[in-house]
VOPAGU-2260 file (C-alpha; in pm, 1 decimal, decimal comma):
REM VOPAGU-2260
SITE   aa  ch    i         X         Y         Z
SITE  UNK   A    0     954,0    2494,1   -1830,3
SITE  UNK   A    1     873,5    2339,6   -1452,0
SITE  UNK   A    2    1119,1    2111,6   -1353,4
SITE  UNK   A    3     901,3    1837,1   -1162,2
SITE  UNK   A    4    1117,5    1525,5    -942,2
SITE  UNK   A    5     952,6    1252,6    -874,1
SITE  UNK   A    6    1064,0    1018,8    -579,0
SITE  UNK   A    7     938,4     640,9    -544,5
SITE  UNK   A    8    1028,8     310,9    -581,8
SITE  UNK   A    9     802,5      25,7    -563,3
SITE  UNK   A   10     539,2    -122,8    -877,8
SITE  UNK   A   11     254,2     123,4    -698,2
SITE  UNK   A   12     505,6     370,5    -687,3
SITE  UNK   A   13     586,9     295,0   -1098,8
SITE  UNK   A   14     248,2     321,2   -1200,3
SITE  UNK   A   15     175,9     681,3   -1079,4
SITE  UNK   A   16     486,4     780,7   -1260,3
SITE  UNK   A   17     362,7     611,8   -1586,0
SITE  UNK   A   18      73,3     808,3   -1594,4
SITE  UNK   A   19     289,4    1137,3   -1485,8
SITE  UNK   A   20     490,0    1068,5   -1775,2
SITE  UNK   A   21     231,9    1067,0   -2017,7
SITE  UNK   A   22      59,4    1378,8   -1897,1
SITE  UNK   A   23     384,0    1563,9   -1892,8
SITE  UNK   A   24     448,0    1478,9   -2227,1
SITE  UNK   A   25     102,5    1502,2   -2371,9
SITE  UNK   A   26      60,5    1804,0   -2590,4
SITE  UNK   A   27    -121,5    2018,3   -2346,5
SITE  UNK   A   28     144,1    2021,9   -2095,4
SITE  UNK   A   29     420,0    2005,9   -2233,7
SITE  UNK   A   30     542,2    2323,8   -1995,4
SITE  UNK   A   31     582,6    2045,0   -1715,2
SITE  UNK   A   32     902,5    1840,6   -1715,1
SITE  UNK   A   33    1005,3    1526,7   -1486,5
SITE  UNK   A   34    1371,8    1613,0   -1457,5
SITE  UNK   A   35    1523,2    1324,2   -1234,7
SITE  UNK   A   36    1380,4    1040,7   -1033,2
SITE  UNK   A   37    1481,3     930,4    -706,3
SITE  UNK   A   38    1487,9     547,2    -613,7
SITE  UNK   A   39    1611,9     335,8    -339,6
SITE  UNK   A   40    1956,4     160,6    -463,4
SITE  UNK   A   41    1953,3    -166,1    -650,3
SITE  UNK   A   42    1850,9    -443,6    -396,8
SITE  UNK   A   43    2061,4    -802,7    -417,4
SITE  UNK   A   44    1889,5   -1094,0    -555,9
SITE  UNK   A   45    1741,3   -1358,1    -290,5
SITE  UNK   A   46    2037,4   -1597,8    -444,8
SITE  UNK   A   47    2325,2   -1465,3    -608,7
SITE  UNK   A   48    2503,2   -1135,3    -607,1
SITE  UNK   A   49    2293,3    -988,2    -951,7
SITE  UNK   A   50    2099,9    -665,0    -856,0
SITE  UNK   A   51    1746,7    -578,3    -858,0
SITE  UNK   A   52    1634,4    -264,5    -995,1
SITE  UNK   A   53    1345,7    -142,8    -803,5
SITE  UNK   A   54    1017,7    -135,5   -1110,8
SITE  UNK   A   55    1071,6     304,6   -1049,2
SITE  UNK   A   56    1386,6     291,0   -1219,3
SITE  UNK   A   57    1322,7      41,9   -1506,6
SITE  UNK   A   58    1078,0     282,1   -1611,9
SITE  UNK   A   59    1312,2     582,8   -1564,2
SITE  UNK   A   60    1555,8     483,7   -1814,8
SITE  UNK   A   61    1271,4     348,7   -2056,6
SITE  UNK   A   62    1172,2     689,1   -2077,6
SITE  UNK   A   63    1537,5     879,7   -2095,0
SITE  UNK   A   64    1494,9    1022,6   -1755,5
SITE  UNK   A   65    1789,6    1078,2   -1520,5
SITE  UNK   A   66    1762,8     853,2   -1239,0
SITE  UNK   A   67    1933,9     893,9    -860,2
SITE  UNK   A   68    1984,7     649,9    -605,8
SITE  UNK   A   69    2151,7     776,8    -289,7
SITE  UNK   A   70    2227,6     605,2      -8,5
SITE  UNK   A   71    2164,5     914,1     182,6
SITE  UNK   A   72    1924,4    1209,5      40,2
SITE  UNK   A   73    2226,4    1433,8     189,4
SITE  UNK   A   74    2424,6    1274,9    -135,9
SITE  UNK   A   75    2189,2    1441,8    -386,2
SITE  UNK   A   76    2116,2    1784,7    -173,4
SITE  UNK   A   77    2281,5    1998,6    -429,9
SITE  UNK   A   78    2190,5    1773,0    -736,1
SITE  UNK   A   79    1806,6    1838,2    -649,6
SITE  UNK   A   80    1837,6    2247,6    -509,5
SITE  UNK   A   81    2016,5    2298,6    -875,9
SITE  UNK   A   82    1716,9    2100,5   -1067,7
SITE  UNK   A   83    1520,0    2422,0    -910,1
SITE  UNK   A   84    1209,0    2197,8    -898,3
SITE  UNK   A   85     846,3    2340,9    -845,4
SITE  UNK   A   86     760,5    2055,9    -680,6
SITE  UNK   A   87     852,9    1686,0    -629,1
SITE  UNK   A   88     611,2    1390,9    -581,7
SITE  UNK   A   89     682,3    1146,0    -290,1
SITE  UNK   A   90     482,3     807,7    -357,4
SITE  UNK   A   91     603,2     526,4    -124,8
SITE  UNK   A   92     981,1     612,3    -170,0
SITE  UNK   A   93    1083,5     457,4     148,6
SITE  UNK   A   94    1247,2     732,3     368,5
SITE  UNK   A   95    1180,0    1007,7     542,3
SITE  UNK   A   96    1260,2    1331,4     415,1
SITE  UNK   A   97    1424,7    1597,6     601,8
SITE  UNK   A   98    1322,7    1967,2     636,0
SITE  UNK   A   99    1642,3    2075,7     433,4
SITE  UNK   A  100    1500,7    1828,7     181,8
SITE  UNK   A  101    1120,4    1967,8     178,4
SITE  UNK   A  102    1176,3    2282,5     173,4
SITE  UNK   A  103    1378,2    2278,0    -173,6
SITE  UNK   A  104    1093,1    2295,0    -393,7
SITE  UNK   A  105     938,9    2641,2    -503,4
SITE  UNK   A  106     605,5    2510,9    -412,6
SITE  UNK   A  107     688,0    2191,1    -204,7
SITE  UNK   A  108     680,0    1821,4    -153,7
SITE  UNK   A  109     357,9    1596,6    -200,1
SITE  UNK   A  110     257,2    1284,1    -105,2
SITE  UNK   A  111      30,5    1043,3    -249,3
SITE  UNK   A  112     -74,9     813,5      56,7
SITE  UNK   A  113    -283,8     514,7      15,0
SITE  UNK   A  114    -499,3     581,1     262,0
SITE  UNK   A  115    -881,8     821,7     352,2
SITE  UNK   A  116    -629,3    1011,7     606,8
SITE  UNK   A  117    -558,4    1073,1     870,0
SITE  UNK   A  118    -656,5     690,8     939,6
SITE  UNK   A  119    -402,2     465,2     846,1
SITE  UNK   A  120     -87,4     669,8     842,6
SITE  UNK   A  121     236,8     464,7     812,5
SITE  UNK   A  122     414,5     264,4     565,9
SITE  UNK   A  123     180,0     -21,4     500,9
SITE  UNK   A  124    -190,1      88,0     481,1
SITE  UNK   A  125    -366,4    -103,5     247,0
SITE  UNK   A  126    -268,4    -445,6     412,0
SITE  UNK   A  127    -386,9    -297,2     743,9
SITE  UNK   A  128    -677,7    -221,8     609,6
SITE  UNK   A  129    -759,2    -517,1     439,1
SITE  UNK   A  130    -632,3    -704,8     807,0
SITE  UNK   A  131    -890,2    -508,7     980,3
SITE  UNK   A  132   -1173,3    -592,2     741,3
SITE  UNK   A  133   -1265,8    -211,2     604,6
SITE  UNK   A  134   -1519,2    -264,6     338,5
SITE  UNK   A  135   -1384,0     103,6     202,9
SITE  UNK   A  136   -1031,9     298,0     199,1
SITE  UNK   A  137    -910,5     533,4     -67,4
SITE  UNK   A  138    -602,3     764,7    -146,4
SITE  UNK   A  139    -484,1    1101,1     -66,9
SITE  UNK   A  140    -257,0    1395,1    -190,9
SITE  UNK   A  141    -113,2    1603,5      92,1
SITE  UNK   A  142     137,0    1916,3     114,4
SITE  UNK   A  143     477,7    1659,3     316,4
SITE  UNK   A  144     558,7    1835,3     663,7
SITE  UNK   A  145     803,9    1698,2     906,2
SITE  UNK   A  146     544,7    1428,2    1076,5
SITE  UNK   A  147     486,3    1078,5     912,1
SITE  UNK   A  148     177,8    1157,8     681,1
SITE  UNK   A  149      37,8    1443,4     853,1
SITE  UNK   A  150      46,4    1668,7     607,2
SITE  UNK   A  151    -224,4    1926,1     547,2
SITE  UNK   A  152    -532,4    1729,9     279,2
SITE  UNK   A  153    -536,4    1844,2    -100,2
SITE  UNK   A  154    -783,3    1599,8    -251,5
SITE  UNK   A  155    -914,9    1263,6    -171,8
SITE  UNK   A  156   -1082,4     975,0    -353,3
SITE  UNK   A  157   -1281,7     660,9    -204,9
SITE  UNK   A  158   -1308,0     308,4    -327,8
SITE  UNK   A  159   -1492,2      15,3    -230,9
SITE  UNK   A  160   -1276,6    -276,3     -76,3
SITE  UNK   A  161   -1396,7    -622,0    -223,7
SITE  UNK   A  162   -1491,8    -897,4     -13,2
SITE  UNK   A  163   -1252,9   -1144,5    -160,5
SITE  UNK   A  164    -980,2    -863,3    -320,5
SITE  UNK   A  165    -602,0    -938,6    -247,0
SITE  UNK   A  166    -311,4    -671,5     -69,7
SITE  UNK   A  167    -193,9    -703,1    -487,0
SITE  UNK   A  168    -539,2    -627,7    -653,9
SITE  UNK   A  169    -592,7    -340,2    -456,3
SITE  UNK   A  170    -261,2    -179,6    -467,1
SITE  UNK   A  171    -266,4    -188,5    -852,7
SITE  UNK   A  172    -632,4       2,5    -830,1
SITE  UNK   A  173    -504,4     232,5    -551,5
SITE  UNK   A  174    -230,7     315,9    -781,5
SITE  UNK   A  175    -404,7     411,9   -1099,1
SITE  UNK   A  176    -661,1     568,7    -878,4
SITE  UNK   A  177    -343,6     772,9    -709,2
SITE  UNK   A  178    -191,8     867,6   -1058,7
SITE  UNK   A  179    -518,6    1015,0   -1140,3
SITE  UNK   A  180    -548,2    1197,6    -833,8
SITE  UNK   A  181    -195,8    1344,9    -837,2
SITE  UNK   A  182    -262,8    1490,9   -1191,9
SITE  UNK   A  183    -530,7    1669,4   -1078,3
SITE  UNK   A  184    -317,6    1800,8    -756,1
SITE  UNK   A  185     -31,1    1871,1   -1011,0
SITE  UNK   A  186    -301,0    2048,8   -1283,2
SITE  UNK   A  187    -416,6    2223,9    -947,6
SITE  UNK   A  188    -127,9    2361,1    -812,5
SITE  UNK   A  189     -42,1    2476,1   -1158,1
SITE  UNK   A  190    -311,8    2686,5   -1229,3
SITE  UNK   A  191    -280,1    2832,0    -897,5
SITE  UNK   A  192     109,2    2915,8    -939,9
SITE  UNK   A  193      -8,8    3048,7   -1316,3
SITE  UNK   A  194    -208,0    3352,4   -1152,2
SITE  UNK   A  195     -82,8    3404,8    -820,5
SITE  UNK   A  196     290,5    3338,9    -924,5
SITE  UNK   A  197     342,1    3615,7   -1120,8
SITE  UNK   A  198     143,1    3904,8    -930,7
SITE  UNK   A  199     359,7    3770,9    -652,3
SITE  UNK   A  200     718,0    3744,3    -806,7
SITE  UNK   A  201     741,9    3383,7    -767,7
SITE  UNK   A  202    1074,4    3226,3    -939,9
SITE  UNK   A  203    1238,9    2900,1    -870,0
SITE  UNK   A  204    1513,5    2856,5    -558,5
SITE  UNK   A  205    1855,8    2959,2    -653,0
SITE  UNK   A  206    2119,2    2709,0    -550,3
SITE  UNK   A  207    2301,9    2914,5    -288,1
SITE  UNK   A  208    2053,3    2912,7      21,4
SITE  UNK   A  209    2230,3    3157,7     209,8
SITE  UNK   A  210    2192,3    3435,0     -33,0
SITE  UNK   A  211    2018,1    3732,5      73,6
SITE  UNK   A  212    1802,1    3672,7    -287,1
SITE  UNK   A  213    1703,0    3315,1    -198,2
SITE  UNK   A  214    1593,0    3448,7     147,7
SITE  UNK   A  215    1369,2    3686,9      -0,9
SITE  UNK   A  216    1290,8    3483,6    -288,3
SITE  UNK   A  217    1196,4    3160,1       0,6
SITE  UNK   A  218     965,1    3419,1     162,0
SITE  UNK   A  219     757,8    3500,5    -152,4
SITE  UNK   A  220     744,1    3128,4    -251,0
SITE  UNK   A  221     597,3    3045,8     114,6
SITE  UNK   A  222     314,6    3306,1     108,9
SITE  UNK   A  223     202,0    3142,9    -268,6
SITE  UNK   A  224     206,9    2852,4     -63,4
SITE  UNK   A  225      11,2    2952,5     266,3
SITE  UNK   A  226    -223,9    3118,4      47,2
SITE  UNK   A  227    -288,4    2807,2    -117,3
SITE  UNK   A  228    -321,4    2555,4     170,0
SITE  UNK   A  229    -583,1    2853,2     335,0
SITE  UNK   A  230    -775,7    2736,8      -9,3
SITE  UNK   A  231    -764,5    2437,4    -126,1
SITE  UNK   A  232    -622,6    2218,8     175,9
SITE  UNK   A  233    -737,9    2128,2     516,4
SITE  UNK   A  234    -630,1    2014,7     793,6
SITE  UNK   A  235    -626,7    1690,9     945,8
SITE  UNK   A  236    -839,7    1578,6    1282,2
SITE  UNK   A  237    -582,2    1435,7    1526,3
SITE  UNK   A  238    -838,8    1310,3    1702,5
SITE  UNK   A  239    -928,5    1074,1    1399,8
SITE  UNK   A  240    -544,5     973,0    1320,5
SITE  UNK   A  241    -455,8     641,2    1354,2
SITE  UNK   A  242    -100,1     471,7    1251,6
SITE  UNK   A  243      -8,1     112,4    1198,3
SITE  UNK   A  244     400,2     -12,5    1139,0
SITE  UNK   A  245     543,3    -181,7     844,9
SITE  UNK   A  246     446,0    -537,1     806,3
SITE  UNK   A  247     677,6    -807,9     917,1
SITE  UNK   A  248     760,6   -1147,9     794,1
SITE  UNK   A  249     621,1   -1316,4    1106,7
SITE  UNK   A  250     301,6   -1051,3    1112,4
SITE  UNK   A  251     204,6   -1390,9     849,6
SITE  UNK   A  252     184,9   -1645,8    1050,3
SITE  UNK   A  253    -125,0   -1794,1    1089,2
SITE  UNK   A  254    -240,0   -1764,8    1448,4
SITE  UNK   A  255    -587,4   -2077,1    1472,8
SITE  UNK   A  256    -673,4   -1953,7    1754,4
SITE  UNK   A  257    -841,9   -1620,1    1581,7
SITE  UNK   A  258   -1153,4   -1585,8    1425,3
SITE  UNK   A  259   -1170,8   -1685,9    1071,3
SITE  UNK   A  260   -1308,7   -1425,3     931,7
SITE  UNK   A  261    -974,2   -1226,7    1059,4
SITE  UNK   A  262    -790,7   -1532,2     933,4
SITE  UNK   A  263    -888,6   -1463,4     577,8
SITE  UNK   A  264    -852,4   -1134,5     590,8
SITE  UNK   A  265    -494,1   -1170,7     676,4
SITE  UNK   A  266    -434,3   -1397,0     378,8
SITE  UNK   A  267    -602,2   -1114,0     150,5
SITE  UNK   A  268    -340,5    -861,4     290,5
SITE  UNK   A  269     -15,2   -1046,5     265,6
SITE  UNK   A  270    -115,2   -1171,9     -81,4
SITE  UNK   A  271     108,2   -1183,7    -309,3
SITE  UNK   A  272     404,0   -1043,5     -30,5
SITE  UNK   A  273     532,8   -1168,2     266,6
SITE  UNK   A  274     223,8   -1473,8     183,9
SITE  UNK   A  275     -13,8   -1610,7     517,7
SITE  UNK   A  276     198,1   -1947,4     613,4
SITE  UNK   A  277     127,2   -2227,2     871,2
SITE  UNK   A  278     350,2   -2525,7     982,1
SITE  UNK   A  279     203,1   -2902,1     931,6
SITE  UNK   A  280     426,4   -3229,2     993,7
SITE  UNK   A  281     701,4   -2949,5    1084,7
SITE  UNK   A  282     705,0   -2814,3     728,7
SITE  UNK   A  283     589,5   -2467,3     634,3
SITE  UNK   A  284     275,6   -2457,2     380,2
SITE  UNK   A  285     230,5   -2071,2     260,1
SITE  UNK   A  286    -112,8   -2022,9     246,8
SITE  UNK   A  287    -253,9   -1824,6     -93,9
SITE  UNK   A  288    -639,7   -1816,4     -86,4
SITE  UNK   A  289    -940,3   -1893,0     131,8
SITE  UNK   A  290   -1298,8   -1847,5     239,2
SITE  UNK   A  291   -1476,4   -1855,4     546,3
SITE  UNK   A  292   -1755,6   -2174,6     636,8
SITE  UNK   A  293   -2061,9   -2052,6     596,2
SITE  UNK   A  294   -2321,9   -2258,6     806,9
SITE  UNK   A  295   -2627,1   -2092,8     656,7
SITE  UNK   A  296   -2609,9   -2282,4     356,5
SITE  UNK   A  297   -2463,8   -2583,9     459,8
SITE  UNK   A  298   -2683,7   -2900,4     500,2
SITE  UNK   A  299   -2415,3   -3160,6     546,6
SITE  UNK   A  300   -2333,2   -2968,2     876,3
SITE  UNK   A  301   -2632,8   -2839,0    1032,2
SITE  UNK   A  302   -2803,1   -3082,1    1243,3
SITE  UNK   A  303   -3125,8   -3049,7    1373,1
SITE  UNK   A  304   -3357,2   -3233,3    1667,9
SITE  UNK   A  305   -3668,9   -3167,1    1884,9
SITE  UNK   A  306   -3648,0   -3157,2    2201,8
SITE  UNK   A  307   -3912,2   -3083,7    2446,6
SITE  UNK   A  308   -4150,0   -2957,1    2161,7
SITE  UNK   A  309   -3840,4   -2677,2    2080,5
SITE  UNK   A  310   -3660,3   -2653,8    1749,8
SITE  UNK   A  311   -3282,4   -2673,3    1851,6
SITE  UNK   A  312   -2971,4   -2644,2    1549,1
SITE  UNK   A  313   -2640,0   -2734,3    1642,2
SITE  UNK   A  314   -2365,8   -2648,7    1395,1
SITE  UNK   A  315   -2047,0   -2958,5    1419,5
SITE  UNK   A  316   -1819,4   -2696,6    1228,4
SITE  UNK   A  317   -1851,9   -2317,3    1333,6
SITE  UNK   A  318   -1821,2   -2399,2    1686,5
SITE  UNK   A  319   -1499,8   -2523,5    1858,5
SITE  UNK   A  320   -1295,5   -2568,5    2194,0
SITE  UNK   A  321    -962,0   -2473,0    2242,9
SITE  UNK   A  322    -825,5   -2792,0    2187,1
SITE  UNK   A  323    -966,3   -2801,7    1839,1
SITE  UNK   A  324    -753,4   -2450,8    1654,1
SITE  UNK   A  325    -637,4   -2596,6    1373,5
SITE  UNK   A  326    -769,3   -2877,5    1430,3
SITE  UNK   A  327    -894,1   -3047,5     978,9
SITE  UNK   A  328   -1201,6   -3059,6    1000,8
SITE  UNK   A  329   -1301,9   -3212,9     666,1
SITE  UNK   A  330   -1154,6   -3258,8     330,9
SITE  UNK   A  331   -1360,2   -3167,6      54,7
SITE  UNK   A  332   -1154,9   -3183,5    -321,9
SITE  UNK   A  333   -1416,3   -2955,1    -461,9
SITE  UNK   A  334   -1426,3   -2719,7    -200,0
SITE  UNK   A  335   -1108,6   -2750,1      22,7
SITE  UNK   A  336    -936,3   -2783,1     358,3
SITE  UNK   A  337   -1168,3   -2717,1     642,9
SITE  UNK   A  338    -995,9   -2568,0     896,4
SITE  UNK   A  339   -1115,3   -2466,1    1289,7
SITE  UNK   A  340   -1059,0   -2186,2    1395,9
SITE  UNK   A  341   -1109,6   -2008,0    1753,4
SITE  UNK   A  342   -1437,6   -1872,5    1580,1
SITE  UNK   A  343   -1595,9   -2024,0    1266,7
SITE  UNK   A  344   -1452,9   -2246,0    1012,3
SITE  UNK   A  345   -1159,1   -2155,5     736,2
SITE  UNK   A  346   -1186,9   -2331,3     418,2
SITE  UNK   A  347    -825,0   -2337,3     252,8
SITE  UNK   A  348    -869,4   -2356,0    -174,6
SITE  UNK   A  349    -494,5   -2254,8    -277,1
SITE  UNK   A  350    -206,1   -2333,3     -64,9
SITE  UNK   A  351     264,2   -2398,2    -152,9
SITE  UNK   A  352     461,9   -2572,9      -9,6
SITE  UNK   A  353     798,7   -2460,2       5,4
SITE  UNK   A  354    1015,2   -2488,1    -282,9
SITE  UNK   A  355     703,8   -2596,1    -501,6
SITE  UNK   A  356     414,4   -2401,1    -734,3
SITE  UNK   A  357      99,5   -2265,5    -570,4
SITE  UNK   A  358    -186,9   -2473,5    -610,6
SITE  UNK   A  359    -583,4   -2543,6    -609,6
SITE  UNK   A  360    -651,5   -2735,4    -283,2
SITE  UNK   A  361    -813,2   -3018,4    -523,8
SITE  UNK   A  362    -461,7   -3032,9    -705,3
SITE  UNK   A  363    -258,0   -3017,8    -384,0
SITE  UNK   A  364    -425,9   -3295,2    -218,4
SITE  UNK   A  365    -367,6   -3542,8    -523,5
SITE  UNK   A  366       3,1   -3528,4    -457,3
SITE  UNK   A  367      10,1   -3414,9     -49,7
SITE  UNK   A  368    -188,5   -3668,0     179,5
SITE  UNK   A  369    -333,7   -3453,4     452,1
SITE  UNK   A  370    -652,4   -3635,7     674,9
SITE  UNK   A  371    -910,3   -3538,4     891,1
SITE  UNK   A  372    -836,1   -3489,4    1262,0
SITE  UNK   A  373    -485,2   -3355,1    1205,8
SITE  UNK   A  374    -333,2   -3021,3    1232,7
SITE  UNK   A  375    -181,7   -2718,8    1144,3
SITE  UNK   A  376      19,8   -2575,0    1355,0
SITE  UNK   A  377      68,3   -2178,5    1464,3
């Protein structure tokens, strides 16, 4: 039996271990075991002292599996070397893992990343995507070194980003496409340990790692390894890396004065967490949904006139000065809250105020008298 540990702690993080737990338990592989999962501890309740589980280790004790949650990793060192895993799965567990840490596995540490890397390394790449409008992104499975996601590539898969999909609706199709992309890695480096294992010697780590038999035995298990990323994995073009931080709670404030195509796209990628917000009448309106003006097929706001035997258009709502960011443009129950931007219009359809439900803009402006020629405020 392989001992497998997975490590992870957020719902995209749960749903790759779903899967996992189904294909180790299915009846052709039943020679792979998730021994113990790793989680970040309990997190307190917004209000109140209760504790939060993290969705990782709900799941963990649905299914019977031992479940660890160290302050430290240093806490669980000699927990994990005497689990003799072949490998352990990293997906968005929230730390960095030491050398000590990633070299205890006979075959390694992995990482699913939710990214086509090396672009978007870091801890928050499908909202920077969606912030910087990519119209494709993907996920990856690479062999963990000591850099942040630099890792040598084992497979990839691309997806199509949708014009209007949220930082929540692509996560949850990043994550089932992950979980299917980390079986294969798994079924991969399987097969490969299967052959070359045994005409090498391989066997698991023993727990005492300064044994002259866990030397040698470290050695062996690092050739099986080389050998493999020679095959199957390559490396990745520096020259094409880019990283982006976590997101921040103020990274959602609306700034008017940007496009609003960028606008939108900013309320796509902090939908349904930390949620786009604004300030109007000094009170903060979290901004859930909305679409950009498009002139082309207005008629109400494209006005035409000949002048000097020339055909002239002159659009009253895609076009603004800098006095005018922010600036309600119209107020249209059907359609929205028309909103200028410093390029193009923003048309607002679901918006909260705080303390209250999230609403259609035709609902919220029943109950919230907002007029034309006011503003919202960075």
């Amino acid at each position: 039996m392989r001992n497998l540990i997975f490590m992870g702690t957020p719902e995209f993080s749960a749903i790759c271990l779903e899967k996992l737990i189904s294909f180790c338990r299915s009846e052709d592989n039943k020679n792979i075991e998730i021994s113990a999962v790793v989680t970040q501890p309990d997190k307190p309740r917004s209000r109140g002292n209760a504790l939060i589980p993290s969705p990782v280790k709900e799941l963990a004790i649905k299914n019977n599996i031992p479940v660890l949650q160290p302050e430290k990793l240093d806490e669980i060192y000699t927990q994990i070397v005497d689990l003799k895993p072949f490998i352990i799965i990293v997906v968005a567990y929230g730390k960095i893992l030491s050398k000590k840490f990633l070299d205890i596995p006979t075959f390694g540490c992995i990482n699913l990343h939710a990214s086509l890397l090396p672009k978007y390394r870091g801890p928050a790449p499908i909202q920077w995507a969606i912030i910087n409008g990519e119209k494709k992104t993907g996920v990856s499975t690479i062999l963990m070194d000591e850099g942040i996601d630099t890792g040598k590539i084992i497979f990839q898969k691309e997806t199509e980003i949708g014009d209007d999909e949220t930082y929540g609706e692509l996560s949850k199709k990043l994550a089932h496409l992950g979980a299917e992309l980390l079986i294969k890695t798994i079924k991969s480096v399987g097969n490969y340990l299967s052959v070359n294992g045994k005409r090498q010697g391989l066997r698991p780590m023993e727990g005492n790692t300064f044994a002259p038999q866990f030397q040698k035995q470290s050695l062996i298990n690092n050739r099986i390894k080389e050998k493999f990323e020679e095959i199957h994995c390559k490396q990745q073009d520096e020259n094409s890396a880019t990283y982006f931080p976590a997101i921040k709670k103020e990274d959602a404030k609306i700034n008017w004065e940007e496009s609003a195509e960028k606008i939108k796209n900013k309320i796509r990628a902090f939908n349904p967490t930390p949620v786009a917000y604004t300030f109007f009448k000094g009170e903060r309106l979290k901004i859930w949904e909305a679409k950009v003006f498009d002139s082309s097929h207005s008629t109400t706001n494209k006005l035409s006139s000949k002048l000097n035997g020339k055909q002239f258009a002159q659009n009253n709502t895609n076009n603004h000065s800098s006095g005018e960011f922010g600036k309600i443009t119209k107020i249209n129950r059907k359609n929205g809250i028309y909103v200028a931007c410093g390029e193009g219009t923003l048309i607002i359809t679901k918006l909260q105020r705080e303390g209250k439900k999230v609403l259609p803009a035709d609902e919220f402006l029943r109950g919230y008298k907002i007029f034309e020629g006011e503003f919202f405020k960075n």
